[in-house]
C-alpha positions in Angstrom: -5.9 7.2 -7.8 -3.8 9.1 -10.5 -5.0 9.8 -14.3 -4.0 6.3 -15.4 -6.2 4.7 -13.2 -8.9 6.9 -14.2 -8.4 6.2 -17.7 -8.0 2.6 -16.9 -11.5 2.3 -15.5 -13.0 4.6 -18.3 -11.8 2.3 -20.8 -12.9 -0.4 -19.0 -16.0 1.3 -19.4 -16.0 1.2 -23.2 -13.4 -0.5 -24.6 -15.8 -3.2 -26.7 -16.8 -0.1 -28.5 -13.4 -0.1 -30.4 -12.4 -2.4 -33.2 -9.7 -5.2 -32.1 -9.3 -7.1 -29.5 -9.0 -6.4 -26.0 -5.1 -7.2 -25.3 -4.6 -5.6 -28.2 -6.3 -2.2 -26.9 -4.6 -2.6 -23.2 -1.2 -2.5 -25.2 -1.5 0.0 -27.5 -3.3 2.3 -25.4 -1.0 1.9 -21.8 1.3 -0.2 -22.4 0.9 -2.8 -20.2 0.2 -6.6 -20.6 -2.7 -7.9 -20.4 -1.6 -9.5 -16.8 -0.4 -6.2 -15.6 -3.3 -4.3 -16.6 -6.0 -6.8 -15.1 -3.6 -6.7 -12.2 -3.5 -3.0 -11.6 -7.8 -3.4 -12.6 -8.5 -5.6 -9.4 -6.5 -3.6 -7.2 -8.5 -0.2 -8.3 -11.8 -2.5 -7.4 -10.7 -2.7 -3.9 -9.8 1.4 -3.8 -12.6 3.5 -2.3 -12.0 6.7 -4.4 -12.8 4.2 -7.7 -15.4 2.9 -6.3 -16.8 7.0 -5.4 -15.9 8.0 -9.0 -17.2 4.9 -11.2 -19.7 3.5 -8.7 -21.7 1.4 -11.4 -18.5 0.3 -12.8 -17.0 -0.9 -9.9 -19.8 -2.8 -8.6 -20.5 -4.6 -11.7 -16.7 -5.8 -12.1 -16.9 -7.1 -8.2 -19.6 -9.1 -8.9 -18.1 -10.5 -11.9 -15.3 -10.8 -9.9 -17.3 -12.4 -7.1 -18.7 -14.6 -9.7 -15.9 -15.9 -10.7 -14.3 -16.8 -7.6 -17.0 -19.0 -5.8 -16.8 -20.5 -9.7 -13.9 -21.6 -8.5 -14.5 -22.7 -5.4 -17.3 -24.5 -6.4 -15.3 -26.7 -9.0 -12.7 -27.7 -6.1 -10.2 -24.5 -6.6 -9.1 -23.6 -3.3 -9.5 -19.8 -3.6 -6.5 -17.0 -3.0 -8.6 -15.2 -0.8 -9.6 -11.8 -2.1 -6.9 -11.9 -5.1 -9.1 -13.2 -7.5 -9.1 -11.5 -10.9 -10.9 -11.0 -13.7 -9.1 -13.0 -16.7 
């Protein structure tokens, strides 16, 4: 996990503190699309050193994640099997 990732997951953290919207933020602040960034998000969710360093954060975005996948399933989506994301 490198200092992007770290500061990925701390604004993740507290991002709805700031005015604007979300995308917005992800731009300005890394310069990534909002795709990339929620890309790069779910893979840090499956990395044990993220999960070690923002444990409460982690867990909560899994079972949002996890949510959000059997969600799908349970409308009739087929799943992607473990590359479900947050968006």
């Amino acid at each position: 996990m490198n200092d992007t990732d770290r500061a990925i997951l701390a604004f993740e953290n507290e991002w709805w503190r700031h005015s604007g919207t979300k995308e917005r933020l992800i731009q300005e602040r890394f310069g990534l699309s909002a795709i990339r960034y929620y890309q790069r998000l779910n893979r840090l969710l499956d990395d044990p050193e993220a999960l070690a360093t923002f444990p409460s954060l982690v867990n909560r975005l899994l079972r949002v994640r996890d949510g959000r996948a059997e969600q799908r399933e349970g409308a009739g989506g087929t799943g992607t099997g473990g590359s479900e994301t947050l968006c």
